[in-house]
NUNU-784964 format. One record per residue (C-alpha): x, y, z. Coordinates in steps of 0.001 Angstrom, whole numbers, padded with zeros to 6 digits, always signed. Layout:
<sites>
XYZ;...
</sites>
This chain:
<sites>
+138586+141322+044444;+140818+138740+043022;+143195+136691+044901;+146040+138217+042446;+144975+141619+043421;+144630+141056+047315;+148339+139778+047467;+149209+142427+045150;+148470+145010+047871;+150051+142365+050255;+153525+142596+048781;+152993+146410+048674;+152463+146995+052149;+155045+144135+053450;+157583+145453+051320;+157038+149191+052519;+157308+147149+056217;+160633+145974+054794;+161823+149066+053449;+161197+150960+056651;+163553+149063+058272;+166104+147305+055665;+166848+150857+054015;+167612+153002+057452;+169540+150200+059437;+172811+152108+058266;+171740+155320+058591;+170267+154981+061658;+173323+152890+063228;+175519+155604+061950;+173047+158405+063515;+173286+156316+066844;+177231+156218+066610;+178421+153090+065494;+181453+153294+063654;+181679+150346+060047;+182606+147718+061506;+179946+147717+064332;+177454+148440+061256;+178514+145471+059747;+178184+143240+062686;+175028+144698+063107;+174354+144042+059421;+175735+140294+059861;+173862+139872+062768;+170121+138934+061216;+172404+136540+059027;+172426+133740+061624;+168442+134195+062346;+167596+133738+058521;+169264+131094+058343;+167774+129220+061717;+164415+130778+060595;+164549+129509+056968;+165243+126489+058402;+162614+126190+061141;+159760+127732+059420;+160355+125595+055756;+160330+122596+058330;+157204+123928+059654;+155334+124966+056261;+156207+121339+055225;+154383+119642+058388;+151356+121861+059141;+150978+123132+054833;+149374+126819+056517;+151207+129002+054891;+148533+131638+055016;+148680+131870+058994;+152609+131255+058957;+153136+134625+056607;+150515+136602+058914;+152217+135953+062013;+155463+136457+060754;+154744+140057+059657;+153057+140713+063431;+156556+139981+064794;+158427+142043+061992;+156798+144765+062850;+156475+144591+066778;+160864+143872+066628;+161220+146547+063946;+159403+149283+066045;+161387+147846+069023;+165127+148421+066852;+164026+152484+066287;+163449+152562+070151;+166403+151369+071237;+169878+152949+070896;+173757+152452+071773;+173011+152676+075521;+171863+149089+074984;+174005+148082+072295;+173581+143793+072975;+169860+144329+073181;+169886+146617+070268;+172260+143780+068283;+169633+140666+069536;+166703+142882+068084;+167955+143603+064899;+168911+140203+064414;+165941+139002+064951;+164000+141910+062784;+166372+141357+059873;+165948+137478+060165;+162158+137973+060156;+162494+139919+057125;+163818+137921+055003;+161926+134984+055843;+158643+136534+055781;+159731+137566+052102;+160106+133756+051346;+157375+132644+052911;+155176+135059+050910;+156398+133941+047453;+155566+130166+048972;+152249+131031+049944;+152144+132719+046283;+153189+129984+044558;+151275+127472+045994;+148404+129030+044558;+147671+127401+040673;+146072+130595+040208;+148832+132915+040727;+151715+130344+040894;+152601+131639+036871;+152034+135490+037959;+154649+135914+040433;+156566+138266+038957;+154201+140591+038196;+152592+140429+041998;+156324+141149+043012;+156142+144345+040966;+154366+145894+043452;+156885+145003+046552;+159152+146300+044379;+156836+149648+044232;+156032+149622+048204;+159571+149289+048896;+160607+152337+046373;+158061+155143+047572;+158731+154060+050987;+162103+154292+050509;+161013+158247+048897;+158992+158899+051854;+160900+157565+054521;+162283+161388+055071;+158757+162381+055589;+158176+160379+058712;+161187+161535+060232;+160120+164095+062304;+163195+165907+064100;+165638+163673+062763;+163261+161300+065492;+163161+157534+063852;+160687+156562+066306;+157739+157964+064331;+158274+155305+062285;+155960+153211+064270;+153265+154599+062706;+153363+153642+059019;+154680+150094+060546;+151532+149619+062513;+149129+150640+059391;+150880+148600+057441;+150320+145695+059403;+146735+146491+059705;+146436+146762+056160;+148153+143454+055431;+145883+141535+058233;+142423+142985+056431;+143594+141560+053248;+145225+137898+054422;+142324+136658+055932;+139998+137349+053279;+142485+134813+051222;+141195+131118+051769;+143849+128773+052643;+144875+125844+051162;+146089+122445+053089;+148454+121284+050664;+151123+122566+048432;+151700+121890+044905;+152140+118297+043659;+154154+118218+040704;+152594+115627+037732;+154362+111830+037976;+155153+112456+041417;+153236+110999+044494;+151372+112643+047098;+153019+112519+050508;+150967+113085+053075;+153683+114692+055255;+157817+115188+055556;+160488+113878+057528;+164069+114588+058229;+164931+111610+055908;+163012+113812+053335;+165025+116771+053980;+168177+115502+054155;+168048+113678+051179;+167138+116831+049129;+170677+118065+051071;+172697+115332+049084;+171369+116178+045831;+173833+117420+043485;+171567+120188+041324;+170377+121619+044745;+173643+122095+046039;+175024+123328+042754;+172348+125944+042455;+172809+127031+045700;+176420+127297+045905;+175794+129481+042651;+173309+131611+044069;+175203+132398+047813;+178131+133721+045199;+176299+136062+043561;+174007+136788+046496;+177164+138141+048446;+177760+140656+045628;+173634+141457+045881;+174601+142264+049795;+177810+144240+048759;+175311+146688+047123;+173462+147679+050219;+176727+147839+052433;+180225+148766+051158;+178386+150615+048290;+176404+152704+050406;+179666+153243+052240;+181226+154615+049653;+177929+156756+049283;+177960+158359+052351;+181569+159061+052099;+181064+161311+049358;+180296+164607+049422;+176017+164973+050960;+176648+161837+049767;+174292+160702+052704;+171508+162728+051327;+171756+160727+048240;+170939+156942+050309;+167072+157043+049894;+167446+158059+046825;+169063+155107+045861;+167258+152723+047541;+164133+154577+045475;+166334+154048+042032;+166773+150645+042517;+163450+149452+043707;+161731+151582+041028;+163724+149903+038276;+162688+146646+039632;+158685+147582+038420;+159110+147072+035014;+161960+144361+035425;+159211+142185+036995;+156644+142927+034431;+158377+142538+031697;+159640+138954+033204;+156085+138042+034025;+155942+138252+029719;+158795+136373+029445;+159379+133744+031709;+157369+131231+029960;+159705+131623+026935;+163167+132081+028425;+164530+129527+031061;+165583+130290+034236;+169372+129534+033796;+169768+132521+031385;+167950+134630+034066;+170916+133801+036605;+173252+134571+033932;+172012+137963+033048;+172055+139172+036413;+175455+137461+036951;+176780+140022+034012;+175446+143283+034881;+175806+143213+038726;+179849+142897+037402;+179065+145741+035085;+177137+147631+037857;+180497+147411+040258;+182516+148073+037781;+180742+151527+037525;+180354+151940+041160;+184482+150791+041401;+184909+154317+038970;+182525+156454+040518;+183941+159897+042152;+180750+161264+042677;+177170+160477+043809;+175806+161034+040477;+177732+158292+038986;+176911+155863+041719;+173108+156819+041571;+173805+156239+037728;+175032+152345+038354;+171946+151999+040387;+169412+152018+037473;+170965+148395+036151;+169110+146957+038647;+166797+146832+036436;+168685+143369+035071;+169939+142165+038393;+167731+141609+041426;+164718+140984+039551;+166154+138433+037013;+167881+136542+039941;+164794+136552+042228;+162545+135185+039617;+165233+132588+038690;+166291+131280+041454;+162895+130842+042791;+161595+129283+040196;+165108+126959+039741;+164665+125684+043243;+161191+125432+043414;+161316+123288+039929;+164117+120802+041444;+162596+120152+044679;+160524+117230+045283;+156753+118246+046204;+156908+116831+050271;+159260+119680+050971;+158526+122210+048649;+158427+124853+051479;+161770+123466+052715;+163554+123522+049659;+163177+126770+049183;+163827+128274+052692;+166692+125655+053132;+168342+126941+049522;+167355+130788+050718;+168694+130196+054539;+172073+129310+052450;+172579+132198+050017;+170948+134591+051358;+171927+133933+055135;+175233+133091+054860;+175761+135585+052294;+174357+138243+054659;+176342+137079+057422;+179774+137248+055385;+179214+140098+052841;+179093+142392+055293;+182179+141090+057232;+184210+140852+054223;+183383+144038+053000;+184506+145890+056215;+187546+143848+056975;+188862+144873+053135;+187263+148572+053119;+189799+148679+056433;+192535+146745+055350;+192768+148272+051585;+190033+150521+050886;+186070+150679+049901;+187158+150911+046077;+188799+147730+046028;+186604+145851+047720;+184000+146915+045187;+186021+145766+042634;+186781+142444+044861;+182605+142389+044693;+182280+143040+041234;+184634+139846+040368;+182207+137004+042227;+179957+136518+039899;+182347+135683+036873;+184189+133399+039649;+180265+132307+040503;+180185+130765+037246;+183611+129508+036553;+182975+127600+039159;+180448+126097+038309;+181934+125271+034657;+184308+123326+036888;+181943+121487+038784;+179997+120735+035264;+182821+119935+033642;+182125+116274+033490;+178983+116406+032532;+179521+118483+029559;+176396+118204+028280;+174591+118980+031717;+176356+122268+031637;+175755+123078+027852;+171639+123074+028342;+172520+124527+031571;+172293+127867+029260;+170563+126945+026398;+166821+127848+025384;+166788+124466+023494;+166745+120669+025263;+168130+117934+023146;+166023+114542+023334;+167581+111312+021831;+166242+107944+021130;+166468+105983+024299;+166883+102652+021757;+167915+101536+018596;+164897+100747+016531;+161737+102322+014375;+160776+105814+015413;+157498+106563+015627;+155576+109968+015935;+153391+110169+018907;+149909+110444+016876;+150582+106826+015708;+151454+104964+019069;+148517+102612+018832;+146796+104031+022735;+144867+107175+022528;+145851+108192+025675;+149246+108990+024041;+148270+109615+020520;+146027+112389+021458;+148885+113682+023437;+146475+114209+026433;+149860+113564+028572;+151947+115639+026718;+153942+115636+023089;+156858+113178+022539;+157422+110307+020379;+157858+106473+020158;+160742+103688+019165;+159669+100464+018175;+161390+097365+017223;+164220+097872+020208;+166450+095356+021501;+164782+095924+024867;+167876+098640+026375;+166218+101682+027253;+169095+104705+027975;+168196+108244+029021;+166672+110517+026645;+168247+113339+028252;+170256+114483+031212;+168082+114593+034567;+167154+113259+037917;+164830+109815+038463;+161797+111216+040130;+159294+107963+039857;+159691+104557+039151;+156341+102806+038729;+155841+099888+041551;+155320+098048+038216;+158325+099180+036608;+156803+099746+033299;+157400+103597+033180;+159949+105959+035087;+160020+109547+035091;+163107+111590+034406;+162981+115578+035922;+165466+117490+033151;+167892+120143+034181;+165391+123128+033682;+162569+121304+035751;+160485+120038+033250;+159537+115842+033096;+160207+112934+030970;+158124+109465+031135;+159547+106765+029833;+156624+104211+029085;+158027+100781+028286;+155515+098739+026676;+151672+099563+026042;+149188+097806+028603;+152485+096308+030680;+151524+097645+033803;+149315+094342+034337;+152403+092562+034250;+153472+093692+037795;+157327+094132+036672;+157935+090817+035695;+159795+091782+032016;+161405+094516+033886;+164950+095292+035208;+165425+099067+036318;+169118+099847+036810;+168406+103245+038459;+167161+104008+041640;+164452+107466+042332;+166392+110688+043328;+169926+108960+041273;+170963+111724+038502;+171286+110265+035014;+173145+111508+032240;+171841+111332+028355;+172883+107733+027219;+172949+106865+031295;+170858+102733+031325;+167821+103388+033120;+166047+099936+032324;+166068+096787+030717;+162999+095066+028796;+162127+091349+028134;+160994+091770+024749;+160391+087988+023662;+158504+087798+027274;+156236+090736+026570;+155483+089699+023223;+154441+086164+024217;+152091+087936+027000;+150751+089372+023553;+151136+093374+024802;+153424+096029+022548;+157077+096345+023210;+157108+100346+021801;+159048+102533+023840;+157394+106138+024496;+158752+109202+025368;+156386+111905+026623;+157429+115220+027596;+154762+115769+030476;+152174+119175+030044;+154434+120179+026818;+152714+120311+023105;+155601+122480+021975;+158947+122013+020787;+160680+120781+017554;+160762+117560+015829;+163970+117086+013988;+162628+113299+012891;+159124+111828+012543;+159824+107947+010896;+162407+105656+009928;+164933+104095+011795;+167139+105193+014297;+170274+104824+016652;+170475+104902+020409;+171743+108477+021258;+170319+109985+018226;+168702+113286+018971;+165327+113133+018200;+163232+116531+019592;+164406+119775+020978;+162476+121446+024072;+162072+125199+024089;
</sites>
């Protein structure tokens, strides 16, 4: 069997795991007595353990790179503290709080951890979404079935399908062989391990925190779905009858959502992604804000088709593209411990405190507004970097000339290892003054020791080298003055470098300036020859 297939059934059975528990926490709490705002401190509770999990384990994956045996004993302790939540009951309320917290914490990460472990393989790293399908389809018929195991209104039978689930995703882990190391992207260096220096600095950078502020605003809408909405639910008339049914609506629309995104993510960026689910989960509790009956509601819940799917993919892939290789793992789980955590933690708060103090419909409304606020927000934070927030949404990446000079097309720089484009596509500008400026708007990955050549990561993830010279790197940085520094964010027109050009000339080696997109052979060429201006867009990126 293929390594795509086995985590196929992987994602099938944790996400049934998940949906065992994740979809009958209210219920159940409810069954047990708690009134709403007890559910949502339960619901708040496994907040604070994502977030120290995320934290912990992306630390972890980072150091030891075995993310096969973290994921596998994760889901042992899922299910051992989800079995333990359906035993317990309001007799031991702080117990029953501590082991849901800890269930609900697990849950999530063992979700991230998964997608990690997926993504680290190169041969399923580009089929994500379509692997994801099917934890979107164990988590629907469970979700269908769940009644089925509920013998005598008795939620402890649910240890069952929990402890053949596990079994089921042990058999098909190990036969996986585990890799040592995670994915290095090109132009960057390998690090052997990561330290808190390593961390912290990916903390400080701007993008990451940008993203992630965006994603923890639309995230606590995400959360609003499964709490104040199913409030409003069960308030309903047999609306309660009508909560697996839901869950089932939701998680079934997410199927072909995934499937169709595994088609299209290599033509639409990830940006547009966010923004698509940012506009229907505001349409979606807009509808839920006017339903008056179940069948409305259940009616709202088939646009999830364009919501949870769209932002998982994107956000994933966002962060994973912007985080420097050494803490890949981290990056993610330190992004997901943010919006997902402390979204968790507060949605549910907030949602109770204004279902009490107003009423369930206008905090649905309240809901519906964050992700329009998600994004004027982050217009505001962009706003100075105007063109960092126009390809923020664009399909197309401007390139400019990073000199006044000659352009050149890439097929006659005069060193097959560019001409053949074996690094990539791009383009070349001869003739300079020796100034090189940024092509583009990005971050400064890798400067050369020799200081010949820098690499630029753009706003959508993709790389930029900047090759000053052809044969320079012999001349150990001697005609070189870089004025950036690695990890400093550029803007397009931003001085990255300065060249010698009378010094490099005498050494007899070609002062040329190239530009290579790294991996890409697409795009459009707007200009081929002739000369050109500093600033002058040159190529756009699909």
């Amino acid at each position: 069997m293929e390594i795509k297939h086995k985590f196929q059934v992987i994602y099938f059975v944790q996400y049934a795991t998940m949906a065992i528990l994740m979809t009958q926490i209210v219920p159940f709490l409810t069954e047990q007595g708690y009134d709403a705002l007890e559910r949502g401190w339960f619901l708040a509770s496994y907040s604070i353990t994502t977030i120290l999990f995320q934290l912990v384990i992306g630390y972890y994956s980072d150091k030891s790179k075995r993310l096969k045996r973290i994921s596998m004993l994760l889901m042992i302790f899922l299910v051992f503290f989800s079995i333990s939540f359906y035993w317990l009951g309001k007799d031991h309320w702080l117990i029953h709080l501590l082991v849901l917290a800890i269930a609900g914490g697990l849950a999530n990460t063992t979700a991230t951890v998964l997608d990690n472990w997926v993504l680290s393989e190169s041969s399923t790293s580009k089929r994500i979404a379509s692997i994801k399908a099917n934890g979107s389809l164990g988590w629907s018929m469970m979700s269908v079935c769940v009644p089925f195991f509920l013998f005598s209104n008795n939620y402890r039978w649910f240890s069952l399908p929990l402890l053949l689930f596990l079994l089921i995703n042990y058999t098909f882990s190990r036969t996986i062989p585990e890799k040592n190391a995670l994915p290095q992207k090109q132009g960057t260096a390998t690090n052997s391990g990561v330290s808190l220096a390593d961390i912290l600095l990916l903390c400080k950078d701007r993008r990451f925190l940008v993203y992630t502020g965006l994603f923890f605003l639309l995230y606590l809408t995400i959360v609003a779905n499964n709490t104040v909405v199913i409030d409003k639910l069960i308030t309903m008339e047999r609306g309660s009858e009508f909560v697996g049914l839901k869950w089932s609506i939701q998680s079934f629309c997410e199927i072909p959502a995934y499937l169709l995104l595994n088609r299209m993510i290599a033509k639409w960026k990830n940006e547009r992604l966010i923004l698509i689910a940012g506009i229907f989960l505001t349409l979606q509790f807009f509808v839920y804000w006017l339903a008056s009956s179940p069948f409305l509601l259940l009616a709202a819940s088939f646009l999830q088709f364009f919501t949870v799917p769209a932002f998982t993919i994107g956000s994933r892939m966002i962060i994973s593209a912007i985080t420097p290789p050494a803490v890949f793992s981290s990056g993610q789980l330190i992004s997901i411990s943010v919006y997902i955590g402390a979204a968790s933690f507060l949605s549910p708060l907030a949602g109770g405190f204004l279902s009490q103090v107003l009423s369930l419909d206008t905090a649905i409304f309240i809901f519906g507004l964050l992700p329009f606020v998600a994004f004027l927000a982050v217009r505001e934070h962009c706003r100075q970097s105007k063109e960092e927030l126009r390809m923020l949404f664009k399909r197309k990446i401007e390139i400019c000339a990073p000199a006044t000079g000659r352009l050149l097309p890439i097929e006659e720089v005069p060193d097959e290892v560019f001409s053949s484009k074996m690094m990539g596509n791009g383009f070349a500008v001869s003739h300079h003054h020796g100034k090189i400026y940024a092509p583009a708007a990005g971050t400064v990955r890798t400067i050369f020791p020799t200081q010949h050549a820098l690499a630029v990561e753009l706003v959508d993830g993709r790389s930029l080298l900047i090759h000053m010279g052809i044969e320079t790197v012999a001349l150990a940085g001697e005609p070189f003055t870089i004025a950036v520094q690695e990890n400093q964010s550029v803007t397009t027109g931003e001085l990255l470098a300065e060249m010698d050009v009378a010094a490099v000339e005498e050494m007899g080696k070609e002062t040329m300036v190239i530009v290579v997109f790294m991996e890409e052979q697409g795009g459009n060429c707007l200009r081929t020859d002739g000369d050109i201006q500093q600033g002058e867009a040159v190529f756009h990126l699909k």
